[in-house]
C-alpha positions in Angstrom: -43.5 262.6 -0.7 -42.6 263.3 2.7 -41.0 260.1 3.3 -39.1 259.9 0.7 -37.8 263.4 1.8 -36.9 262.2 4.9 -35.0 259.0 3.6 -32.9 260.7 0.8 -31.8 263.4 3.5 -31.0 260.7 6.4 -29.2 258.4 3.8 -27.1 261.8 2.9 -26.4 262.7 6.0 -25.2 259.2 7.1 -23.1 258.8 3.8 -21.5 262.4 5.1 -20.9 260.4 8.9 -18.9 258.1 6.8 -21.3 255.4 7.1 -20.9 252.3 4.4 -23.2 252.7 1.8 -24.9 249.7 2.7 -26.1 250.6 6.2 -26.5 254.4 4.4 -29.2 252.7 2.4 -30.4 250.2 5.0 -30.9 252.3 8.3 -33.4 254.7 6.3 -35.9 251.6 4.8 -35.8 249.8 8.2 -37.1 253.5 9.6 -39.8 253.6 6.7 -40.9 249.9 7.9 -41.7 251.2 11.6 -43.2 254.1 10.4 -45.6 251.6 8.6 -46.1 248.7 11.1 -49.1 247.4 9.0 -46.3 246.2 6.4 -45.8 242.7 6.6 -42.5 241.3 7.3 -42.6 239.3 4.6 -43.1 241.8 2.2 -39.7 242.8 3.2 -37.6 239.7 2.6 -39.2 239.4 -0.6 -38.6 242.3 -2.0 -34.5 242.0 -0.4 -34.0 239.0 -2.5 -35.9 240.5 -5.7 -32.6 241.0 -7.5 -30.9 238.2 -5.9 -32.4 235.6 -7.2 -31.6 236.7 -10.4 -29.5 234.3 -13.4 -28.1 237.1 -14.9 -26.5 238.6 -12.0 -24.6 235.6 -10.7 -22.4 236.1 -13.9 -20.6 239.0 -11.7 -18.7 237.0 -9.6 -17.6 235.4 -12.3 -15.9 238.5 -14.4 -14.9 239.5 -11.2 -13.0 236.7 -10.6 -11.5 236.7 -14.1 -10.0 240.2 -13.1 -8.5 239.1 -10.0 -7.2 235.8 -11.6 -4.7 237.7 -14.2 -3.9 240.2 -11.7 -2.6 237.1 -10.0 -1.2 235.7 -13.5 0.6 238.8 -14.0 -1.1 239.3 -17.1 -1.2 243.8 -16.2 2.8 243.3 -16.5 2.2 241.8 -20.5 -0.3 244.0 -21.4 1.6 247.6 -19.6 5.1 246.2 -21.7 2.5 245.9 -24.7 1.2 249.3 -24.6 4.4 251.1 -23.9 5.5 249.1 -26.9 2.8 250.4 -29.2 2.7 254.3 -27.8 5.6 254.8 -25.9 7.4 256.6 -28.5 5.0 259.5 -28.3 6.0 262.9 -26.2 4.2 261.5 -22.4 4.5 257.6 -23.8 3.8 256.4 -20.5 1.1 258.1 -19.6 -0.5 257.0 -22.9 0.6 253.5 -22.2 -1.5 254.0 -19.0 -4.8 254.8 -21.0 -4.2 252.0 -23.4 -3.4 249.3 -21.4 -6.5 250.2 -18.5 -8.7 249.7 -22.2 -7.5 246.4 -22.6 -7.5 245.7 -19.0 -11.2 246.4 -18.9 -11.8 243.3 -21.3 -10.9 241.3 -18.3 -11.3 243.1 -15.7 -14.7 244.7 -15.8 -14.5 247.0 -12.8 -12.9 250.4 -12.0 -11.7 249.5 -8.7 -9.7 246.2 -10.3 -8.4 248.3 -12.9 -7.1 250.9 -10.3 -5.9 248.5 -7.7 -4.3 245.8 -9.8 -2.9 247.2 -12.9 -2.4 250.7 -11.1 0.4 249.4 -9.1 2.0 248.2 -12.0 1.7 251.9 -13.9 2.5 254.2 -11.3 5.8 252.4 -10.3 6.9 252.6 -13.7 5.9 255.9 -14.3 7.6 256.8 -11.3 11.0 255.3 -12.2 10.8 256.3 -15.5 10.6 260.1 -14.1 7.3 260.8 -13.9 5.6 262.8 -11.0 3.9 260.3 -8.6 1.2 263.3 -9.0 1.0 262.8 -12.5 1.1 259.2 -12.6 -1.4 258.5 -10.0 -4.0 261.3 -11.7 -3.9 259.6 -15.3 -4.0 255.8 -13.3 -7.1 257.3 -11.0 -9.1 258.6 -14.9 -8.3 255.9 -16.6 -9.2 253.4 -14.1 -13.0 254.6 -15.2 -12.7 252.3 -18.4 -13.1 249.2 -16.7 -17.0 249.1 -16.3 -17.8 251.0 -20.2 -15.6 248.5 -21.4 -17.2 244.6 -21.7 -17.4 242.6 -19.8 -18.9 245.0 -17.0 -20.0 244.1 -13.8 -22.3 247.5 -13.3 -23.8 246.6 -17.2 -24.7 243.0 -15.2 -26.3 244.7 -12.4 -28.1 247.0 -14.7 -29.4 244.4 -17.0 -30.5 242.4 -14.1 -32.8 244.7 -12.6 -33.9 246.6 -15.4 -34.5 243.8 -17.6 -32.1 244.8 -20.4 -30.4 242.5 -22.5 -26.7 242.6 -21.1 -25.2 241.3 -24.4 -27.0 244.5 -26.0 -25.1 246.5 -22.9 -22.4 245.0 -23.9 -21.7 245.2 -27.2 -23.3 248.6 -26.6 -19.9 250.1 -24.7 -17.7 249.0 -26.7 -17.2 252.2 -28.9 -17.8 254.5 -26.1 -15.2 252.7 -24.3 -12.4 253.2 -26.8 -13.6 256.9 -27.5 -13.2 257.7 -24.0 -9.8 256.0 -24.3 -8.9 257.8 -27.2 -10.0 261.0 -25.4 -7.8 260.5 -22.4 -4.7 260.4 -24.9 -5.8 263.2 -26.5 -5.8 264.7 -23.3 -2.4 263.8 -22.3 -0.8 264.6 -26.0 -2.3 268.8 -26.1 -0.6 268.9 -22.1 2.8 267.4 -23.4 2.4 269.7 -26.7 1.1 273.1 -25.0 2.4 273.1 -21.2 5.8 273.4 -20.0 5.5 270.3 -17.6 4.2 268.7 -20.4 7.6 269.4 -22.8 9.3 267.6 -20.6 7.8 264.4 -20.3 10.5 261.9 -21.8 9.3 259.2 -24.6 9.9 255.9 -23.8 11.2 254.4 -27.4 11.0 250.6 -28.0 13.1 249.4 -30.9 10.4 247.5 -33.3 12.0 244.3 -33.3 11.8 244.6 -29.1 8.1 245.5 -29.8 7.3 242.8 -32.0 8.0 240.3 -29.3 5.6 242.0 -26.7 2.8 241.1 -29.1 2.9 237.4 -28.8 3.0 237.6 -24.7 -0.8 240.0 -25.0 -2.6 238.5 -27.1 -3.5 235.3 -24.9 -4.6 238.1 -22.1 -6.8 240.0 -24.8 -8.6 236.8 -26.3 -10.2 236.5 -22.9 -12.1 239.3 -24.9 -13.3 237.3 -27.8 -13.9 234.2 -25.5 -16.5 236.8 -23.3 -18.2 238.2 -26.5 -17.4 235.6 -29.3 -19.3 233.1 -27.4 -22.1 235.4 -26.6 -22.7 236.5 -30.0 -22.0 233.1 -31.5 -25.0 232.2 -29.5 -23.1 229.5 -27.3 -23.2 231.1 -23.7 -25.7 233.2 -22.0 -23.5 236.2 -20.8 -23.6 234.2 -17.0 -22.3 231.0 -19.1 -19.7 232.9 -20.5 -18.7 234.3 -17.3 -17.8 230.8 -16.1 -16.0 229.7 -19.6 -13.9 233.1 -19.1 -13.3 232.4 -15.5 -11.8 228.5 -16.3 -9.8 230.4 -19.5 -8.1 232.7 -17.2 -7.6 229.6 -14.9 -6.0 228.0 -18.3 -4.1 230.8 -18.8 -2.7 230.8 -14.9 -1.7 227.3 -15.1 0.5 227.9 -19.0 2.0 230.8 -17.3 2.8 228.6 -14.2 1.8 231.3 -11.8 -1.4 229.3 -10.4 -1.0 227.5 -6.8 -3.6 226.7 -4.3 -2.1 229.6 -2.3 -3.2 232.2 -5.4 -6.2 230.2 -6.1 -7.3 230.4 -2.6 -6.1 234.6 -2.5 -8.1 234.9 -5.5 -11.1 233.5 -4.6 -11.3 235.1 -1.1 -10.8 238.5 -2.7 -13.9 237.5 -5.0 -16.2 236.3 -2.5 -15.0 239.8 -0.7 -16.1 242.1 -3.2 -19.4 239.9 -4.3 -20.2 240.0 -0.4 -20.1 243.7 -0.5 -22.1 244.0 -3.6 -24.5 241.4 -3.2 -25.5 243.4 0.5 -25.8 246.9 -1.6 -27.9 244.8 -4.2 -30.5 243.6 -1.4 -30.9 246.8 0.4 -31.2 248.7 -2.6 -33.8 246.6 -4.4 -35.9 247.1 -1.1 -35.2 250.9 -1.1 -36.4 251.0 -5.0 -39.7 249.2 -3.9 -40.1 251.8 -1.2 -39.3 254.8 -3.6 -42.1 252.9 -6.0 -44.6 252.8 -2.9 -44.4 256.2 -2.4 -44.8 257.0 -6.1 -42.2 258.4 -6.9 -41.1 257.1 -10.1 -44.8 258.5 -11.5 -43.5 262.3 -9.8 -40.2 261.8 -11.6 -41.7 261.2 -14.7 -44.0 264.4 -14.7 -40.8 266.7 -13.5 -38.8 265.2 -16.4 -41.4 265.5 -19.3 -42.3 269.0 -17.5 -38.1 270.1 -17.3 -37.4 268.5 -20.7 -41.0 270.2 -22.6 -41.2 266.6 -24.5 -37.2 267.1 -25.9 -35.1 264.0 -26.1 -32.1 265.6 -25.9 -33.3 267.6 -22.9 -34.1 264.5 -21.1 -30.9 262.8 -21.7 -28.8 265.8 -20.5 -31.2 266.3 -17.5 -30.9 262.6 -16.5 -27.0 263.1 -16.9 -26.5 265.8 -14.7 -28.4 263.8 -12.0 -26.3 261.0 -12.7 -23.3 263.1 -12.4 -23.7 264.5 -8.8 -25.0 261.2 -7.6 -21.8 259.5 -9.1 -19.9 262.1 -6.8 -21.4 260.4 -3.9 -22.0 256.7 -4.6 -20.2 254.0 -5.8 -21.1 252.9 -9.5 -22.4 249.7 -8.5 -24.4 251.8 -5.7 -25.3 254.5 -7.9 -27.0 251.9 -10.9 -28.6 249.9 -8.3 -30.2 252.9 -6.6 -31.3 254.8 -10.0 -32.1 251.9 -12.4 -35.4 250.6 -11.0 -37.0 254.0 -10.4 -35.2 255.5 -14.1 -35.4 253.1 -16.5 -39.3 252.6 -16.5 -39.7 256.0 -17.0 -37.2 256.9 -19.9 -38.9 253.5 -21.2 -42.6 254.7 -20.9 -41.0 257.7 -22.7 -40.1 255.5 -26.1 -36.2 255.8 -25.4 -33.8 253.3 -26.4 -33.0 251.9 -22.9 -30.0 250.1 -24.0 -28.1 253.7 -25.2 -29.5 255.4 -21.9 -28.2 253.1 -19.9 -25.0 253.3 -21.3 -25.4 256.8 -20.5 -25.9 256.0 -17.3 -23.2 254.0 -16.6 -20.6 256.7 -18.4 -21.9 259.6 -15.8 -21.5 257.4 -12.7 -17.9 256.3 -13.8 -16.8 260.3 -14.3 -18.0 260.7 -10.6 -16.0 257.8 -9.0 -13.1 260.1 -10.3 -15.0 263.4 -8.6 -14.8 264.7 -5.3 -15.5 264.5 -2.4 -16.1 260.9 -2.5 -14.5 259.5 -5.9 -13.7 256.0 -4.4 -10.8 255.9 -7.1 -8.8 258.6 -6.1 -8.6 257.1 -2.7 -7.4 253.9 -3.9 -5.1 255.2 -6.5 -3.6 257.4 -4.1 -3.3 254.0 -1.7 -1.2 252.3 -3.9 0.7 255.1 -5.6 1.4 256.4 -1.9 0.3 259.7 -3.1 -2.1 262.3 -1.2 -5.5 262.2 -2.4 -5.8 265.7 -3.0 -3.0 265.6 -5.2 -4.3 262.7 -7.4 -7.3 264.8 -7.7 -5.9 267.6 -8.4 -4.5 265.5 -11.4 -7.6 263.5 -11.8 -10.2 266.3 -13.0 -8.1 267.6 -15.5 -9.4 264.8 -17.8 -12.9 265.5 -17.4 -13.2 267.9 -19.6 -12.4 265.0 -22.0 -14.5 262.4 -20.4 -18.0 264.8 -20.2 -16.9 265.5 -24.2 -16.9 262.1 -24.9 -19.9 261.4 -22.8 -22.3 264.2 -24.9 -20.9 262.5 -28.4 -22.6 259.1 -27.1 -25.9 261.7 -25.9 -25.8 263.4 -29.1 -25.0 260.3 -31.4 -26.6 257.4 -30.4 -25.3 255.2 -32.8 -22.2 254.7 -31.1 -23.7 252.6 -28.7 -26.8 251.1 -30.7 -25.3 250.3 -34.0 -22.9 247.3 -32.8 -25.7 245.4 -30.8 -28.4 246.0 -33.6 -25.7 244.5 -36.1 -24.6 241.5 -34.0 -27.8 240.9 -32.3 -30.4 242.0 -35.1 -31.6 244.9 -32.6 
């Protein structure tokens, strides 16, 4: 117990020095390993390419690439023009717009960073010149922007499949509803501050004639089939989740080359950016599956279980709402990607010992460490929303948490009703 003491409160105190998460997780296992020198090395490279090796995990850099591919087709422009088409005649239709077109974003996409980055830019410049606050703007951008990994295809639903052993189809099809609940609650949101606030009253409606609307449709729906190629082929039983990664990645290629917006240049750009972010992930995914072998040496997923049957007294519902709250403050902290790596191997075994569905809890999971990417101090969304809307971060925060209210209500319908997440899966997968 004491070790593990010491390594949650050096990686802590190095996340607070502003250390990378990866090194934050790292520096503390390589201490563990000369505190124990009758470890063998090899134990340690094996257990640092545990996850690695995995097929199911190198279907992320695959929807990862399919994100950055139709930023580069200019597919956010399409689907942003869509959106406003459909909701922009509503009191606040941009910032609706916003909401809607992150949801649909997130069927390509499938991370919040992407979202946030890429279709962001798009949103806050025409918020902006529509009249909108930059504040404003950049704080709906920042809370939607936490759609993209609910919403399939999700590269933190990969990673958590991966290690835990879940089916990732079953994660899957498992976000959809929560995903467009949490979208419909961020509307909500912004329609009661445009009805009940003074700011709000004076938000102006952006009204598309329907014959101009009619032609947006055409121009999204190539964008949004990359949807039904992802899960159509999954649940057809053609493509293992990793094999549909790749058929999605050369359909947004197909859809780069119609659109003649596909060079070597942006192939090259696109790619690089890819291999960027996997690199990152990939380290986080090797140090962490070391650090979860560590926490397991120690015994501390058999302590956690006690303290959760002892906290919960044998309640379900306890256990869920215990679990979330830890999720929570760790989202605050850690990147999603981070966060799921970290949790999942010393979690999931327990809540599964416990006869809970795995697939809704870790649905659960990945819900609470989306609201915290949004949460301060070190919501890695408000800092790049407030890159590129030019915006302080303090003041997209300041926007930002207003919708969590929204987000934690959504989050407690999916802890209270689990059939939101395990009623599509059961249907289309027979369980």
């Amino acid at each position: 117990m004491a070790n593990i003491i010491i390594i949650g409160i050096a990686f802590i105190l190095l996340l607070l020095l502003g250390v990378p998460v990866a090194f934050a997780l790292g520096v503390p296992t390589l201490g563990w390993l000369l505190l124990n020198p009758s470890m063998p090395v090899t134990v340690v490279s094996q257990n640092i390419m545990k996850y690695m090796l995995s097929f199911t995990l190198i279907s992320m850099p695959g929807f990862l690439f399919v994100g950055r591919m139709m930023n580069t087709c200019g597919i956010t422009d399409r689907l942003f023009r869509f959106a406003i088409a459909m909701v922009g005649r509503f009191r606040g239709g941009l910032a609706h717009a916003n909401a809607l077109a992150s949801m649909m974003f997130a069927a390509m996409s499938g991370t919040a960073i992407g979202d946030a980055g890429g279709l962001g830019l798009v949103e806050i410049k025409m918020m902006k010149d529509a009249g909108y606050d930059a504040d404003f703007a950049a704080g709906i951008t920042a809370s939607s922007s936490i759609l993209g990994p609910i919403i399939p295809p999700s590269s933190c639903m990969v990673m958590l499949g991966s290690i835990a052993e879940i089916s990732v189809a079953s994660l899957f099809y498992g976000g959809v509803f929560p995903g467009i609940i949490m979208a419909g609650s961020l509307m909500g949101m912004v329609a009661l501050r445009a009805r009940f606030t003074k700011k709000g009253r004076t938000w102006p409606k952006t009204v598309i004639p329907w014959k101009e609307a009619l032609k947006t449709i055409p121009q999204a729906i190539p964008p949004m089939f990359t949807f039904v190629v992802i899960l159509g082929s999954i649940m057809g039983g053609i493509c293992t989740p990793t094999e549909a990664a790749v058929l999605a990645v050369w359909y947004s290629i197909f859809l780069g080359i119609c659109y003649k917006k596909l060079t070597w240049k942006t192939l090259w750009k696109t790619l690089h950016e890819t291999v960027n972010a996997c690199g990152v992930f990939m380290l986080i995914v090797s140090v962490a599956s070391y650090l979860a072998w560590i926490f397991t040496i120690e015994g501390l997923p058999q302590m956690l279980r006690s303290a959760l049957m002892s906290m919960a007294g044998g309640n379900q519902i306890a256990m869920y709402l215990i679990c979330t709250v830890i999720f929570l403050i760790i989202g605050c902290f850690l990147d999603t990607s981070a966060g799921v790596l970290l949790l999942a191997p010393i979690i999931m075994p327990v809540v599964s010992s416990l006869g809970i569905n795995v697939v809704h809890f870790g649905v659960i999971m990945v819900i609470a460490l989306m609201i915290g990417i949004i949460t301060p101090p070190f919501g890695i969304c408000l800092f790049v929303v407030a890159e590129v809307g030019g915006v302080p971060v303090r003041s997209v925060t300041k926007e930002a948490v207003k919708y969590i209210p929204a987000m934690l209500i959504t989050l407690l319908l999916v802890i209270i009703f689990p059939q939101l997440v395990t009623w599509l899966p059961s249907v289309l997968l027979g369980g």
